[in-house]
C-alpha positions, -999 to +999 in steps of 0.1 A: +132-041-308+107-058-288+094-028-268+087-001-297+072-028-321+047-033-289+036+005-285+045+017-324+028-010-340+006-031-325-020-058-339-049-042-324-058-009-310-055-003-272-086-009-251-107+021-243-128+021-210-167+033-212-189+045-181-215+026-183-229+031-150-260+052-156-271+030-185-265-001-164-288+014-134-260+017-110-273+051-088-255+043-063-244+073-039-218+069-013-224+092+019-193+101+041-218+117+068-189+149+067-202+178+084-169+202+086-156+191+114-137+168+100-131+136+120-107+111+111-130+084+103-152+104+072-126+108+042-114+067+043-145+059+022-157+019+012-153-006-011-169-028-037-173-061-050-180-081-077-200-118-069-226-143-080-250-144-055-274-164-071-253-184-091-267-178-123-229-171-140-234-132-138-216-111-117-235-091-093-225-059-076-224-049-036-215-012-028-208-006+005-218+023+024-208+049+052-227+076+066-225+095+095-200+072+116-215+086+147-249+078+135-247+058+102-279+056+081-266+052+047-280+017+037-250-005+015-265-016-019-269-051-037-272-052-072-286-081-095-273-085-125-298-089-155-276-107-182-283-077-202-258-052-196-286-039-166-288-044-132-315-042-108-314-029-070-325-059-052-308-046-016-344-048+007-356-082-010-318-093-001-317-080+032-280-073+030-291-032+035-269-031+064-267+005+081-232+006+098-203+029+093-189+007+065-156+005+049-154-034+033-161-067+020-151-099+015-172-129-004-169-169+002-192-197+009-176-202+046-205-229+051-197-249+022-235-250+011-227-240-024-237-198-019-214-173-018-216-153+017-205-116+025-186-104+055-191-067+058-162-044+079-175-018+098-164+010+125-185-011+151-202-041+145-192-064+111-216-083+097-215-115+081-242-125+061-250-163+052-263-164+021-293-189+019-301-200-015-326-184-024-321-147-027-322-138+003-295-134+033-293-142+071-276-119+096-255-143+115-235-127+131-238-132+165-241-172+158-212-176+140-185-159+162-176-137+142-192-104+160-159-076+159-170-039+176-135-023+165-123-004+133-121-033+110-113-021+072-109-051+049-112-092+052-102-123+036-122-159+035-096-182+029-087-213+038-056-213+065-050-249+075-056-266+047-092-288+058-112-273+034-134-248+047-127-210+046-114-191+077-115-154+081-087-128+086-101-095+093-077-063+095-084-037+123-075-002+116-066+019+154-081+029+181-096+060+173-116+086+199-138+114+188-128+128+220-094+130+211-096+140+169-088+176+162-060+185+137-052+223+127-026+230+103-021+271+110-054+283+115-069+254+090-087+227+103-074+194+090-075+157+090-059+139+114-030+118+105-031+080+109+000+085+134-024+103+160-039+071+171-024+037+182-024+003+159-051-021+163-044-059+163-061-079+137-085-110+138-079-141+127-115-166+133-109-204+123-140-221+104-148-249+130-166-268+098-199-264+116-210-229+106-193-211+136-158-198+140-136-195+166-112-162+173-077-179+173-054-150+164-028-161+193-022-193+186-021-191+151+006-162+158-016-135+140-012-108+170+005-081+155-007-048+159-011-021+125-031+002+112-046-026+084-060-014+054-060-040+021-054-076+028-050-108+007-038-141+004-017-164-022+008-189-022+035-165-024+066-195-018+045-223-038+046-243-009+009-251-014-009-231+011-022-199+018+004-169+033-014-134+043-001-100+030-013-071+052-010-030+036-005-009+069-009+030+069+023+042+087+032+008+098+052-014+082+032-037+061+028-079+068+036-107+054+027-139+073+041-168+063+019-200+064+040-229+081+021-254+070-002-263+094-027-230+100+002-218+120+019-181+107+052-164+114+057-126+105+085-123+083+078-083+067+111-074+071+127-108+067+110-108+030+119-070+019+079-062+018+079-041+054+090-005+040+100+008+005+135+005-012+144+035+009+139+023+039+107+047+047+069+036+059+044+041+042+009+052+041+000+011+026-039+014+010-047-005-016-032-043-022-027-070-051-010-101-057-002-118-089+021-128-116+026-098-137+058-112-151+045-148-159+078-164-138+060-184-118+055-165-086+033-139-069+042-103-075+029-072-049+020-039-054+009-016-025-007+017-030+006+045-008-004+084+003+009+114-021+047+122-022+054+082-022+051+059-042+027+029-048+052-001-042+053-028-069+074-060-047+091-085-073+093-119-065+127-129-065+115-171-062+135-177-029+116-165-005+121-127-008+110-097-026+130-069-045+113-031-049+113-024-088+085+007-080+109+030-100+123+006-124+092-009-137+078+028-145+051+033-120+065+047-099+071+081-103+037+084-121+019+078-085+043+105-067+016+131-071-014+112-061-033+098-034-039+061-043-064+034-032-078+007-047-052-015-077-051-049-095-028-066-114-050-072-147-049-077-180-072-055-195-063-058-230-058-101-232-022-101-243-016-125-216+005-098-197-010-085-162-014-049-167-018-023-134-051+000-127-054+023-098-079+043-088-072+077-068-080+105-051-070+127-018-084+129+019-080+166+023-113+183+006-097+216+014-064+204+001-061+233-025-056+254+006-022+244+018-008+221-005+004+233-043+004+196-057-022+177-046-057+178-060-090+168-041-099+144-072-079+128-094-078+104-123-075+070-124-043+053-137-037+027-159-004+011-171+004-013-198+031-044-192+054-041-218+063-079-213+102-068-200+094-061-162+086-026-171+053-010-176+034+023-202+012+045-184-015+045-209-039+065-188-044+094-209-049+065-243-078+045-224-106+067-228-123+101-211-136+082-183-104+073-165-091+102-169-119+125-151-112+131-117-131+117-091-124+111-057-121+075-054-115+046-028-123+009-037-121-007-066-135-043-081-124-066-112-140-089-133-162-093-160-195-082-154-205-087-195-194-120-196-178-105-230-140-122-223-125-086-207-118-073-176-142-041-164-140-020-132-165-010-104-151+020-084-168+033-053-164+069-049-163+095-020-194+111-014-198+102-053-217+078-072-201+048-085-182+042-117-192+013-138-162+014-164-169-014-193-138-022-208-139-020-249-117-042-274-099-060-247-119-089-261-101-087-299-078-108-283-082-144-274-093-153-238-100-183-217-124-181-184-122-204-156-147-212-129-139-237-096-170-256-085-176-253-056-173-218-047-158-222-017-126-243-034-127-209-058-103-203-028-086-227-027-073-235-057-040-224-084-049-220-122-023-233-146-027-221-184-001-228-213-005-220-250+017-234-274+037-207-284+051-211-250+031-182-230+027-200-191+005-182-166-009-192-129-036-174-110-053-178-079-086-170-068-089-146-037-113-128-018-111-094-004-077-073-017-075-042-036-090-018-012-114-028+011-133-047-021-137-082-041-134-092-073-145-117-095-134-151-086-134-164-120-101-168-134-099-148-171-065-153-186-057-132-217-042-155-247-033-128-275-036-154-308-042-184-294-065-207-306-059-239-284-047-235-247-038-262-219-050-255-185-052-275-152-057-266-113-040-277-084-059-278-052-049-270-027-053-306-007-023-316-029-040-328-054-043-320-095-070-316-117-061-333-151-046-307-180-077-304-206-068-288-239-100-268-249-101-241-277-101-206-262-128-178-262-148-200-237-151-208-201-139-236-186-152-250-153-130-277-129-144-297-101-133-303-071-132-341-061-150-337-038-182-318-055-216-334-055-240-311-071 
């Protein structure tokens, strides 16, 4: 009875999403640098990201950029938000316009002075950019230890050992040769396969608390070697700290657990979130982690090349993970598609973690040997039907989602300040898709923000309305592919009027549980803020 009343007959009409990008003054145009030859690097694309660089409580946006990846020129993009539903290119008075082959970002005050920074992942040099407090950034790269000349594809700030500042995990693609690149399928030139080149080993730099880091991948037992593409970070055993999920592309993916004291053991396999139910590798893209099923523990979904399937991971709460890709419905909706950036969110504020991905294939000549997939494809969204299972409402969510595009990262948060979650996608030699999300807001919704950023990070959100609905959520940075999202905690209440909320930090330490009416945001403060 439960799941036709919920699809038949609902309350309020489904959400519908809205392009709003040219209205919003979003021109930004991402440049592969493809010139026919086609070289491995070119068809991987960039991400995105949501932040508040100036803290002013509206999210700005940060495109990132490629180029020619043998001589990159295309400048990434900073965008301020004007509070009005418009946002102005403020990228050369920034001077975050960096120039390097790029693929993604991360955000996180790593200094603890209160502004959010941005780590940039390049094929060369990465860039981290200190933020300082008045508009403007700081390359410091160099001075901070943090300098990488490999293929690194996404990063995470977060905080590893538990002594409140944020460390950096940085995932490394292969080892990749122009010298070597050169695929033909008959007499067609094609892209390489990720298998033609070895694994890199990712970084892992500890925050030494005095603005530098130091590389200590070995002795923190992060020396695996993959071919890294979406990381993140959550308390997937609610032990209280932070463990380290890495998607691989034809290797099997990570999962470091977090001993307890900055110290990590690989336990992939051990956990069942290594290969698919079957037993296969994948091509592991994109990458989320959170609660769809309000039980209390982190869920994982990992997007995966056409002819899989993206991988939605249960968890079990006792340490391992069960596939439910098939079972849970979205499965065999991906098979056909080529997918990249995903979250877990809940786009239409039932309180009920709904799943977005964006899409889109590597082969621009794919038409030419392949009678399934399609060079761009539509985006796909799926409602959570409350019962483990999930609706793809794609085709129900508006004209804009289902266009096809040839998409890589994606970003959520709310960039409106309107109580719903809306999507920034960054497209393939494409500009990028501002989707504002419309009605999710009928429902009731409650916003949290951590002060100070960096304990954003840190932290575990607690919400509980009286009808009995429980959800947690953790902020994170990096995840999906190659981007960042919003670090504000919105949590969808359906009819709520009064909710409970309350944060744990992750020192050990509570916040006290506040009861505040909903439609609002909330903020929490660490003990040890001082404005």
């Amino acid at each position: 009875m439960t799941c036709p009343f919920l699809i038949t007959s609902p309350l309020w009409s489904w959400v519908e999403f809205t392009d709003n990008s040219k209205t919003a003054g979003i021109d930004f145009l991402h440049r592969n640098g493809a010139t026919g030859k086609r070289l491995f690097p070119e068809p991987n694309g960039a991400g995105c990201a949501f932040l508040d660089y100036n803290a002013d409580g509206w999210m700005d946006i940060y495109l990132v950029n490629s180029g020619n990846f043998q001589n990159p020129n295309a400048p990434n993009a900073l965008y301020r938000n004007n509070g009005n539903d418009t946002f102005t290119d403020l990228t050369q008075e920034a001077g975050v316009g960096n120039t390097g082959f790029g693929s993604g970002i991360c955000v996180g005050d790593y200094d603890n002075d209160g502004w959010e920074d941005i780590y940039i992942c390049n094929f060369g040099r990465n860039v981290l950019y200190r933020n300082l407090g008045d508009g403007t950034f700081s390359d410091v790269t160099e001075k901070s230890g943090v300098e990488e000349h490999s293929w690194s594809t996404s990063a995470t700030f977060f905080d590893a050992d538990s002594d409140g500042d944020l460390d950096l995990y940085v995932a490394n693609y292969l080892i990749y040769s122009v010298e070597t690149d050169g695929c033909q399928l008959e007499s067609l030139r094609v892209y390489c396969g990720p298998d033609n080149y070895p694994p890199a080993n990712d970084s892992f730099y500890r925050n030494n608390g005095d603005g530098t880091f130091q590389n200590d991948s070995i002795s923190a037992g992060l020396v695996h070697s993959g071919r890294g593409f979406g990381v993140i970070t959550g308390d997937y055993d609610n032990d209280g700290d932070r463990d380290i999920f890495v998607a691989n592309d034809l290797s099997p993916n990570f999962l470091y657990r977090n001993n307890g004291d900055g110290q990590f053991e690989e336990i992939g396999f051990l956990a069942g979130v290594a290969l698919s139910e079957d037993g296969t590798v994948g091509n592991g893209m994109g990458i989320d982690l959170s609660d769809y099923n309000n039980d209390g523990g982190l869920d994982l979904v990992v997007t995966n090349y056409q002819s899989q399937v993206n991988t939605v991971y249960r968890n079990d709460l006792d340490g391992f993970f069960t596939d439910v890709s098939f079972v849970s419905g979205t499965g065999l909706p991906s098979f056909p598609l080529l997918s990249w950036g995903c979250g877990f969110v809940d786009v239409d504020n039932d309180g009920w973690r709904d799943l977005f991905v964006v899409n889109g294939h590597i082969h621009d000549n794919i038409d030419q040997f392949d009678d399934i997939g399609d060079y761009a494809q539509p985006k796909q969204l799926f409602r959570n039907l409350r019962t483990g299972a999930f609706l793809d409402m794609s085709s129900k969510s508006g004209k804009a989602l289902i266009e096809p595009q040839v998409s890589r990262g994606a970003a959520f948060g709310d960039y409106d300040n309107d109580g719903d979650i809306d999507i920034l996608i960054n497209n393939l030699e494409g500009l990028a898709t501002l989707l504002r999300n419309d009605g999710g807001n009928d429902r009731s919704w409650i916003r949290v923000s951590i002060r100070p950023p960096a304990q954003s990070l840190m932290a575990r959100v607690f919400v509980e309305t009286d009808d009995g609905l429980s959800q947690i959520d953790e902020g994170q940075s990096g995840g999906s592919y190659v981007s960042h999202n919003d670090t504000r905690l919105l949590f969808g209440l359906e009819t709520a009027g009064v909710v409970r909320v309350w944060v744990q930090w992750q020192d050990g330490t509570h916040s006290e549980v506040i009861k505040t009416p909903t439609r609002k945001e909330v903020v929490f403060y660490h003990p040890s803020y001082s404005d």
